[in-house]
C-alpha positions as CSV (number, residue, x, y, z in Angstrom):
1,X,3.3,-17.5,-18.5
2,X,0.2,-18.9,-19.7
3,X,-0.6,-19.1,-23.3
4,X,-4.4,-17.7,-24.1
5,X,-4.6,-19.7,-26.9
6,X,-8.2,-18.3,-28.3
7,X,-6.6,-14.6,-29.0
8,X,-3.5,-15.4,-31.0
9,X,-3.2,-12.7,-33.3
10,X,-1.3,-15.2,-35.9
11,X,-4.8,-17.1,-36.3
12,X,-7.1,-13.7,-36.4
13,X,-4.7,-12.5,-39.1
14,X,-5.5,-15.8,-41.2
15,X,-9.3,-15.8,-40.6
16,X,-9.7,-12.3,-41.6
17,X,-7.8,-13.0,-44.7
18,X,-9.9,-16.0,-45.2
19,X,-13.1,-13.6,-45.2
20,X,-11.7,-10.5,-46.5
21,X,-11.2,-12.7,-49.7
22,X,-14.7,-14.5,-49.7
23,X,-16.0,-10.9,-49.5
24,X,-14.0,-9.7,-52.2
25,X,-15.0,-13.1,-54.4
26,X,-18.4,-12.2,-53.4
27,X,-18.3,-8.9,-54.7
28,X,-16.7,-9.8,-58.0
29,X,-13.9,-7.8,-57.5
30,X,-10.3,-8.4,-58.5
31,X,-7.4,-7.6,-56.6
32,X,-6.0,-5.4,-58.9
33,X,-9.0,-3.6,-58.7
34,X,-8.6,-3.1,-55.0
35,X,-4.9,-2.6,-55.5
36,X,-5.7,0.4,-57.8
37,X,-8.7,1.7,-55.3
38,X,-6.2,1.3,-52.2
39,X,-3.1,2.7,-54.0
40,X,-0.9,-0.5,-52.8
41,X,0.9,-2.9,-54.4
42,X,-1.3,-6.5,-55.7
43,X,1.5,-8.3,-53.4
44,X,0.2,-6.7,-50.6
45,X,-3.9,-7.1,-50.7
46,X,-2.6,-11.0,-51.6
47,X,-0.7,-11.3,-48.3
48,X,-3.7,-9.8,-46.2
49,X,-5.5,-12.2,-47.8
50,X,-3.4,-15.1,-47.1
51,X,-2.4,-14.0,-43.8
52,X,1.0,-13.0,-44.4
53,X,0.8,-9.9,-43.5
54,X,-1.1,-8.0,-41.0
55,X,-3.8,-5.1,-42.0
56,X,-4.6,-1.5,-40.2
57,X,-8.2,-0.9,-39.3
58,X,-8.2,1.3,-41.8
59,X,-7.2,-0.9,-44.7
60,X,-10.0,-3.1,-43.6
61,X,-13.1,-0.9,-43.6
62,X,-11.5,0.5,-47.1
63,X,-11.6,-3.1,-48.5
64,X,-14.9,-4.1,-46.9
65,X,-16.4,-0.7,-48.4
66,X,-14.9,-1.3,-51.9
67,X,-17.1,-5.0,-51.2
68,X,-20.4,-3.3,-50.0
69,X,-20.5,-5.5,-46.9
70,X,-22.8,-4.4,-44.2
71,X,-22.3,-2.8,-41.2
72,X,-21.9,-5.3,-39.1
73,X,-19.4,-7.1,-41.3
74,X,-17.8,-4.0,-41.0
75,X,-17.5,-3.7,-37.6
76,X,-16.7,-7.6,-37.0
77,X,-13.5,-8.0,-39.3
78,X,-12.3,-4.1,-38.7
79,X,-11.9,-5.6,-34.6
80,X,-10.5,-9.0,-35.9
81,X,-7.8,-6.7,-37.5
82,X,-7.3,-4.9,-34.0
83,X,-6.9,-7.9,-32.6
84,X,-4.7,-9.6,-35.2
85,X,-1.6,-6.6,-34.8
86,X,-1.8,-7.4,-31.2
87,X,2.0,-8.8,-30.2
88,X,1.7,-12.4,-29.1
89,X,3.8,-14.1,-25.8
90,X,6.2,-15.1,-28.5
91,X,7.1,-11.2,-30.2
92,X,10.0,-10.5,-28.6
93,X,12.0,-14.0,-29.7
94,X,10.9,-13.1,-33.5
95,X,14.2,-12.7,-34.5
96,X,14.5,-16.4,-33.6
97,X,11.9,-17.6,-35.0
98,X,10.9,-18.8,-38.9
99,X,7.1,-18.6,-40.1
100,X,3.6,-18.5,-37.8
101,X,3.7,-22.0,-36.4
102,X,4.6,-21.1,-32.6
103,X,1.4,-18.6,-33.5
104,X,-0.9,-21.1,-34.8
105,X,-0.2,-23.8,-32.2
106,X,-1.5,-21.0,-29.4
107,X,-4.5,-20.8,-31.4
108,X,-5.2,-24.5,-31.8
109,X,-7.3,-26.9,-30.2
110,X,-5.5,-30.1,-30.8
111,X,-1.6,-31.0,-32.7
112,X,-1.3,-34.4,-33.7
113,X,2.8,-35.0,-34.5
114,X,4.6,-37.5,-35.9
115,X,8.7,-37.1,-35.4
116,X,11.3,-39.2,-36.8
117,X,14.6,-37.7,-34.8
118,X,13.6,-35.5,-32.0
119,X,11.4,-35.4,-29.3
120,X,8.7,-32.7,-30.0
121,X,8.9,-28.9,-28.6
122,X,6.1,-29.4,-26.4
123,X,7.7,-32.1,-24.4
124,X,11.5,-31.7,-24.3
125,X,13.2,-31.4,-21.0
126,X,15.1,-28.2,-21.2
127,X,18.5,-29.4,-20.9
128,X,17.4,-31.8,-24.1
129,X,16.6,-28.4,-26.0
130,X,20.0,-27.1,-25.3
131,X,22.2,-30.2,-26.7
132,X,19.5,-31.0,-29.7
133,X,19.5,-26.7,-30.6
134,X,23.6,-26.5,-30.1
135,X,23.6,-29.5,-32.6
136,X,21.4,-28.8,-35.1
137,X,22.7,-24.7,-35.0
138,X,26.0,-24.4,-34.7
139,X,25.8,-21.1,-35.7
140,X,23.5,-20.0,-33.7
141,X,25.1,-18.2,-30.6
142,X,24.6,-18.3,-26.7
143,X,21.9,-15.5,-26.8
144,X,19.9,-16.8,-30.2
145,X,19.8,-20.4,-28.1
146,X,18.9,-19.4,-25.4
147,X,16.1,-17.6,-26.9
148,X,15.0,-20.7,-29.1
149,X,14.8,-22.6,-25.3
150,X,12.3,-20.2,-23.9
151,X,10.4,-20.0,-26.6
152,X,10.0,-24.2,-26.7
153,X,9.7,-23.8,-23.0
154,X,6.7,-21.5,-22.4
155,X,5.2,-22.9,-25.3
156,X,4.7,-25.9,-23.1
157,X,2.1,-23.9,-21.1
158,X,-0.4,-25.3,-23.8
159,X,-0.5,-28.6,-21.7
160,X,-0.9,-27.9,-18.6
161,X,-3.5,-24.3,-19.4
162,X,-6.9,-24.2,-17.9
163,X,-8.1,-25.1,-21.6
164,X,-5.5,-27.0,-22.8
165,X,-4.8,-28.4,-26.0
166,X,-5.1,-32.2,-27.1
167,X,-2.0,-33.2,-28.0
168,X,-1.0,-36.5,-29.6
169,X,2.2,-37.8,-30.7
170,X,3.7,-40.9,-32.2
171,X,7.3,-40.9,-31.8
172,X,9.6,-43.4,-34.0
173,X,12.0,-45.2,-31.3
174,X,15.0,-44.1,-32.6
175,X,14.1,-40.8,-31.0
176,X,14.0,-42.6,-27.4
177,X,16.6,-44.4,-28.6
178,X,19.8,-41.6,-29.4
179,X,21.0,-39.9,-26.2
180,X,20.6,-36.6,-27.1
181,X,22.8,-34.9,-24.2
182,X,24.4,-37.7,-23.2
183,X,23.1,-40.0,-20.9
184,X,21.8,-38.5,-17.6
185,X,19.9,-35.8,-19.9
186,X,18.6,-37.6,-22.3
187,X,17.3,-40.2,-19.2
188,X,16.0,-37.0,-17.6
189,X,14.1,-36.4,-21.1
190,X,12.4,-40.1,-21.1
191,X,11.0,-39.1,-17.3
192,X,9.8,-36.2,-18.8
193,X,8.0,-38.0,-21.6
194,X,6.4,-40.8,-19.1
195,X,5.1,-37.9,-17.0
196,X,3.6,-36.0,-20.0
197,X,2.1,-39.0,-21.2
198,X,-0.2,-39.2,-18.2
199,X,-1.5,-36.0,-19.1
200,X,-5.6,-36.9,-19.4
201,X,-4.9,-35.1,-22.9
202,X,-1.6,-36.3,-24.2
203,X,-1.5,-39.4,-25.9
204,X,1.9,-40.9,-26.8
205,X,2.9,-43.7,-28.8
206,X,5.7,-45.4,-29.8
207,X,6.6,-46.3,-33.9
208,X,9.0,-49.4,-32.9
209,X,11.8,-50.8,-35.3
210,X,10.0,-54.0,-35.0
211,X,7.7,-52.6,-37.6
212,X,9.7,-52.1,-40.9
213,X,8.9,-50.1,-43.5
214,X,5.5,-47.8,-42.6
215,X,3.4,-44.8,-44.2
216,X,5.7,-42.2,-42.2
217,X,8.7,-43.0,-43.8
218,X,8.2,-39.6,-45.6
219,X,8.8,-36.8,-43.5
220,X,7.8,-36.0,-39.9
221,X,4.4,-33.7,-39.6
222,X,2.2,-31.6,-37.7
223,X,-1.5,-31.5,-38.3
224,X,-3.1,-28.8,-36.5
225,X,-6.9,-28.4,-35.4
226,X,-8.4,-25.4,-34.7
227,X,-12.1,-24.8,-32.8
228,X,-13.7,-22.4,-35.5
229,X,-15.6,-23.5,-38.2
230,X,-13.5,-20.3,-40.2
231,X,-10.3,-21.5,-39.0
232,X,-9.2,-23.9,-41.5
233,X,-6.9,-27.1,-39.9
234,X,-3.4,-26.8,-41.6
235,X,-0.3,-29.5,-41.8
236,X,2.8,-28.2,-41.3
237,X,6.1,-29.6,-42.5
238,X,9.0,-28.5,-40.4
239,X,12.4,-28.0,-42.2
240,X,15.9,-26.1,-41.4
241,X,14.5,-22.8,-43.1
242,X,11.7,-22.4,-41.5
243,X,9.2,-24.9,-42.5
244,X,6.2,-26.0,-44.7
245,X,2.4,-25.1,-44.7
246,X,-0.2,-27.3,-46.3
247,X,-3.7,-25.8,-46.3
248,X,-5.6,-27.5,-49.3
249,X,-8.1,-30.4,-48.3
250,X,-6.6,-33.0,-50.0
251,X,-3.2,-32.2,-48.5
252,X,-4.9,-32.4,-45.2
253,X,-6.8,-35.3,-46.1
254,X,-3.2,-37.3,-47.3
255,X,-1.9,-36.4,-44.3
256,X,-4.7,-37.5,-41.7
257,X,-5.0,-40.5,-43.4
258,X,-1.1,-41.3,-43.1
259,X,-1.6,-40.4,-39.5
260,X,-4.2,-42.8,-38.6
261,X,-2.0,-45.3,-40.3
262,X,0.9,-44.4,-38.2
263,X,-1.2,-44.6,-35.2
264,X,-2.9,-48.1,-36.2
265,X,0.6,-49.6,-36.4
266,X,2.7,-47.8,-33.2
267,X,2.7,-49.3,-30.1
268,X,-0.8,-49.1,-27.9
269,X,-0.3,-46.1,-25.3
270,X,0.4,-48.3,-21.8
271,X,3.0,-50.6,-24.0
272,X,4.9,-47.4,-25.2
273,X,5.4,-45.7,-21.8
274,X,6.2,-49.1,-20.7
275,X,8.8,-49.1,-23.5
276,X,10.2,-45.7,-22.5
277,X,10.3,-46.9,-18.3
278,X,12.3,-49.7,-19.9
279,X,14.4,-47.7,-22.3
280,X,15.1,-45.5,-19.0
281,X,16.2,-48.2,-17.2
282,X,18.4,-50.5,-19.7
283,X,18.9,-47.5,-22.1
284,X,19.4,-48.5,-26.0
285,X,23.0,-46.4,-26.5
286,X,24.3,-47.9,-23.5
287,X,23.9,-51.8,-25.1
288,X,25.5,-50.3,-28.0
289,X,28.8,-49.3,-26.6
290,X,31.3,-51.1,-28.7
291,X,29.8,-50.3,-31.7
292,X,29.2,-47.0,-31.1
293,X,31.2,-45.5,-28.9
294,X,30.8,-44.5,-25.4
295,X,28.5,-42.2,-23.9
C-alpha cells in the first residue's frame, strides 16, 4: 500500500484550523462568541482550531459566515474539511495508536530524526519491530502487536513512493550496538539500515561513543517538514503515552539548531555505513560476552 502523502486528512484538519482561526482573529471575533452563535461547547471551536478535532461541512460554512469571508474562502476550507474526515491508510489500527504523528509524517515532505535507543519506524526490519514492541509493551497482546508492526511497516511506503519523502537520521551507536532480537535479527536489521541508506533520499549518520558528551543528550526528536507555506513544520517528542508536539518557532528553531549540531559532530555518511558493514561483521554484543552475558 502506498501512502499518498499530499491528502492526509491529519494535515488538512491542522491547516484548516490554522485558517479557520486567522479568519476568526481577522474578524474580531471571540470564541465564545462563536461558541454561543454555534450552540457548542468553547472546547470544541478550540480543538477545530487546533486540529484536534475534525469539523462537518457544515460547522465550517457556519464559522466562516459568522467571519464574513467570501465565497471562495467559503468554498476552499468547507472542501478542506471534506477532505480532512476522510479515514487515512492508518484508521483501522487507531486503537493502537497515540496522537496524529503516523498522520503528519504521510503529509510531510522531509523527517529529520535523531534516536538514542531504537532504530526509527521507517527503517526497522520487521522481525526488529516484533522483539523492540514485545519489550517495550508487555502488556500489549498478540493482536495489538501485531497491529503496531503493520502500521511501522506500511508506513515505510514513504521511502520508496513515487514522491517520496527526505528522510535523514542520525542514530547514536548504542542503537547499532544492543542486539535487539538477538543476534541473527538484529544483524538482519543493520543490512536493512545499509540498504536504506543508499536510498538517493535517506541520509544516515552515525553519533559514535568516541564523541562524549553532545547537544542530543536531551531527548531523541523528530522535526517534520511539510511542502505548504500554511502547513507549519512541527517537532515531535516521542514518549510511552503517546508523545509530544512542539509547534511554536522558537521550539522549532531550538530544535533545528540542536540538529545541525548533532549532524556536524556524527560520523560523515560513507564512514557510518562503513561502521554499520563493520558492526555487522564483528558485532559490538558479541565482544562483550563475559561481561554481558551471551547472546
Amino acid at each position: 500500500m502506498l501512502v499518498n502523502q499530499h491528502r492526509s486528512p491529519t494535515i488538512r484538519r491542522r491547516r484548516l484550523g490554522v485558517e479557520l482561526r486567522r479568519h476568526r482573529e481577522a474578524a474580531r471575533i471571540t470564541i465564545d462568541m462563536v461558541a454561543d452563535r454555534l450552540g457548542c461547547s468553547t472546547s470544541k471551536v478550540s480543538r477545530i482550531e487546533t486540529g484536534h478535532t475534525s469539523a462537518t461541512p457544515a460547522d465550517v460554512q457556519a464559522m466562516l459566515d459568522i467571519y464574513d469571508v467570501s465565497d471562495a474562502v467559503k468554498q476552499e476550507l468547507v472542501q478542506i474539511a471534506r477532505e480532512a474526515r476522510q479515514k487515512g491508510w492508518w484508521h483501522p489500527f487507531s486503537t493502537v495508536l497515540s496522537g496524529a504523528y503516523v498522520g503528519l509524517e504521510a503529509a510531510a515532505r522531509s523527517v529529520r530524526t535523531y534516536e538514542q535507543q531504537v532504530i526509527p519506524g521507517l527503517l526497522q526490519s520487521e522481525e526488529y519491530a516484533i522483539a523492540m514492541i514485545r519489550a517495550a509493551r508487555p502488556g500489549d497482546n498478540d493482536q495489538e502487536t501485531e497491529q503496531r508492526v503493520r502500521v511501522r511497516m506500511e508506513r515505510q511506503s514513504l521511502l520508496i513512493q513515487d514522491d517520496p519523502i527526505d528522510l535523514w537520521v542520525v542514530l547514536d551507536e548504542a542503537v547499532v550496538s544492543r542486539p535487539v532480537g538477538g543476534d541473527a535479527v538484529m544483524r538482519d536489521q543493520l543490512a536493512k539500515l545499509i540498504n536504506a541508506a543508499r536510498l538517493p533520499n535517506v541520509t544516515l549518520q552515525i553519533l559514535p561513543f568516541a564523541v562524549g558528551a553532545h547537544a542530543g543528550m536531551d531527548s531523541t526528536f523528530a522535526i517534520l517538514e511539510f511542502e505548504e507555506e500554511g502547513d507549519a513544520d512541527v517537532v515531535y517528542i516521542d514518549n510511552a503515552t503517546g508523545g509530544l508536539f512542539l509547534e511554536k518557532a522558537e521550539e522549532l528553531g531550538k530544535y533545528i539548531s540542536i540538529f545541525e549540531t548533532i549532524q556536524a559532530t556524527a560520523l560523515p555518511p560513507e564512514e557510518s555505513i562503513e561502521m554499520i558493514e563493520m558492526l555487522a561483521e564483528e558485532p559490538l554484543w558479541k565482544s562483550n560476552r563475559r561481561v554481558s552475558g551471551s547472546i
